[in-house]
C-alpha positions in Angstrom: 65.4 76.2 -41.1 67.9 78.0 -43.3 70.5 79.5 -40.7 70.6 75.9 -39.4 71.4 74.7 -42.7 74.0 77.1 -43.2 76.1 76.5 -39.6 75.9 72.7 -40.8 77.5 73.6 -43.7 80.2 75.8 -42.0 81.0 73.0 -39.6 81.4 69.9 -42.3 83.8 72.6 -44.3 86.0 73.2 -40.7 85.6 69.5 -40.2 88.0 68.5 -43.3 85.5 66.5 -45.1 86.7 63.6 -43.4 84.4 63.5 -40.5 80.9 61.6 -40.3 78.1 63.8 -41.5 76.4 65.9 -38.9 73.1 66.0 -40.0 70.0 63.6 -39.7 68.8 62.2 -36.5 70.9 59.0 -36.0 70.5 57.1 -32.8 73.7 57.4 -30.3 75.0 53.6 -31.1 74.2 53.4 -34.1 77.1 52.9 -36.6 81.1 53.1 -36.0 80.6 54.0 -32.1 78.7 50.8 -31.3 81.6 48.7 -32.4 84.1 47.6 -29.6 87.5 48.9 -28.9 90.8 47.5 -29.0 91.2 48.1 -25.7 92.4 51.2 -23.5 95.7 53.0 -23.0 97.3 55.4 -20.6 99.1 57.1 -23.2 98.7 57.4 -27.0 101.6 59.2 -29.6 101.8 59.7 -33.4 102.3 61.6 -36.5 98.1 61.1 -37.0 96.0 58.3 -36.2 96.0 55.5 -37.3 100.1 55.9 -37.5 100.7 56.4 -34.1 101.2 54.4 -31.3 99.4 52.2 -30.2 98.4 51.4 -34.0 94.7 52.2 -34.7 91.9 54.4 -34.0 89.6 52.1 -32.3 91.2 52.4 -28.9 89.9 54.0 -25.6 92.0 56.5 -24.1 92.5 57.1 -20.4 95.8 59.4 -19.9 97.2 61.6 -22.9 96.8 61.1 -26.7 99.0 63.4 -28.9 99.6 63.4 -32.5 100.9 66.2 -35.0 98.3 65.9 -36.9 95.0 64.0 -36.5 94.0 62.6 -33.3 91.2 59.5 -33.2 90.1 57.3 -30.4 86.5 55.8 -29.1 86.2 57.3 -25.6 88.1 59.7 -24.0 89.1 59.8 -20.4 92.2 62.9 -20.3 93.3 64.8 -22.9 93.3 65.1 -26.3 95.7 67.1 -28.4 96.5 67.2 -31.8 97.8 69.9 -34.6 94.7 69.9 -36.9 92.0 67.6 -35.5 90.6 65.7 -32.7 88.0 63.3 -32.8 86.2 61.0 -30.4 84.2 58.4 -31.6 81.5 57.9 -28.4 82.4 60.6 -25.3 84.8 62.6 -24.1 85.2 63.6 -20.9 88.7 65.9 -20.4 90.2 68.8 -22.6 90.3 68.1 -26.5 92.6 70.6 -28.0 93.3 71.0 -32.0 94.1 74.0 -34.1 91.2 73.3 -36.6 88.4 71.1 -35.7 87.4 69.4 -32.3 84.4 66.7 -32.7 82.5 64.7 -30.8 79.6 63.1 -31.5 78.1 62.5 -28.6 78.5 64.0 -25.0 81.5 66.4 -23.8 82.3 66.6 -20.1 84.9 68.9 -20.4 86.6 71.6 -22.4 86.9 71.7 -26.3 89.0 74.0 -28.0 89.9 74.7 -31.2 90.8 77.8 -33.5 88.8 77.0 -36.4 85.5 75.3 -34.5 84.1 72.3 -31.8 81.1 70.3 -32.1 79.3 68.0 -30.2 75.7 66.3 -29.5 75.3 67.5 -25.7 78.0 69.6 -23.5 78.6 69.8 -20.3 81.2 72.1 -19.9 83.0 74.7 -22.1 83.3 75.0 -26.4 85.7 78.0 -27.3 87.2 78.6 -30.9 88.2 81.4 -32.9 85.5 80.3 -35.2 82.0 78.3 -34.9 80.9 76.5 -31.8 78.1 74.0 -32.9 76.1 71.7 -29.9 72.6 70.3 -30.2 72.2 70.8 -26.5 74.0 73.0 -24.0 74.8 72.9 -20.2 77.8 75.4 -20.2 79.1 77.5 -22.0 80.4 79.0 -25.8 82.8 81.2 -26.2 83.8 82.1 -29.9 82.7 84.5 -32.9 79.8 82.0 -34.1 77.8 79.8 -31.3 75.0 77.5 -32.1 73.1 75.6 -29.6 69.4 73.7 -30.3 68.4 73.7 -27.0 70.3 75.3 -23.8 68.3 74.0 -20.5 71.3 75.7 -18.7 74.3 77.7 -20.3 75.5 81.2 -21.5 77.4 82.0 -25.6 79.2 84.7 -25.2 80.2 85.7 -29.1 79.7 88.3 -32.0 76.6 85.8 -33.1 74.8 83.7 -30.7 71.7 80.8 -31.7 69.9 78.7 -29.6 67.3 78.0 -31.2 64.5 76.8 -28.4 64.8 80.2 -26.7 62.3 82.9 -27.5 64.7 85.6 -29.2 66.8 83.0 -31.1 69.9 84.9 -32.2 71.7 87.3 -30.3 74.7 89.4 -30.1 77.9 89.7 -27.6 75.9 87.5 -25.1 73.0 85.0 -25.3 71.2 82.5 -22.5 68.2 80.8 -22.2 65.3 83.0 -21.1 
């Protein structure tokens, strides 16, 4: 589908280019995020993972992680908060808060913010940004301009443009839910 295509796009261009590709049907452990961690920690600081302490991205966090710039780690148990970018590898289940780009690539429990956009497989919770808010499946809420969701079983979007894409009116306006 073309609009899909097009909010794919949008989110790899908020997601710096650095960020695993979004599209494709890959299975949840496959790759990176079926790899084991370091380990966990309580609290995690740093100019941008990996320099930041402690070293590395392949940590789980349960506490606080806070870096200037980019903030990585495999599961997330707290809050994540970083000045460009947050991402974690397997879940997330807390705030993750970043000026340009949150991303998850598998399930939120929680809240992600972000100016520029969020994206994540499934959320439970609530995506806002200033920008796009992209989820393959939604049990919460989106609050931004742009809001995608494949399939909302149970959610609102409240936004200038609103998709989900499994419900019988797929786009539209101000507010959108699953009829």
């Amino acid at each position: 589908m073309k609009i899909e295509k097009i909010l794919y796009t949008l989110t790899l261009f908020c997601a710096v280019g650095h960020l695993p590709v979004f599209g494709g049907e890959k299975q949840p452990n496959a790759g990176r995020s079926s790899l084991p961690s370091y380990g966990y920690t309580a609290l995690a600081v740093g100019l941008g993972t990996p320099v930041s302490l402690p070293w590395g991205s392949d940590w789980d966090v349960f506490g606080l992680q806070l870096n200037l710039v980019y903030g990585e780690c495999r599961l997330l148990r707290g809050a994540q908060i970083a000045g460009i970018a947050n991402v974690a590898i397997r879940e997330m289940r807390g705030v993750q808060a970043a000026f340009l780009f949150d991303y998850t690539p598998h399930d939120v429990w929680g809240w992600q913010f972000a100016v520029g956009g969020t994206y994540a497989n499934r959320v439970f919770g609530l995506q806002s940004a200033l920008g796009i808010n992209f989820t393959k499946e939604l049990h919460g809420a989106q609050i931004g301009i742009v809001n995608y969701a494949e399939k909302c079983p149970g959610g609102f979007q409240v936004g200038l443009v609103n998709f989900i894409m499994d419900n019988q009116v797929p786009l539209i306006p101000i507010f959108n839910c699953y009829f």
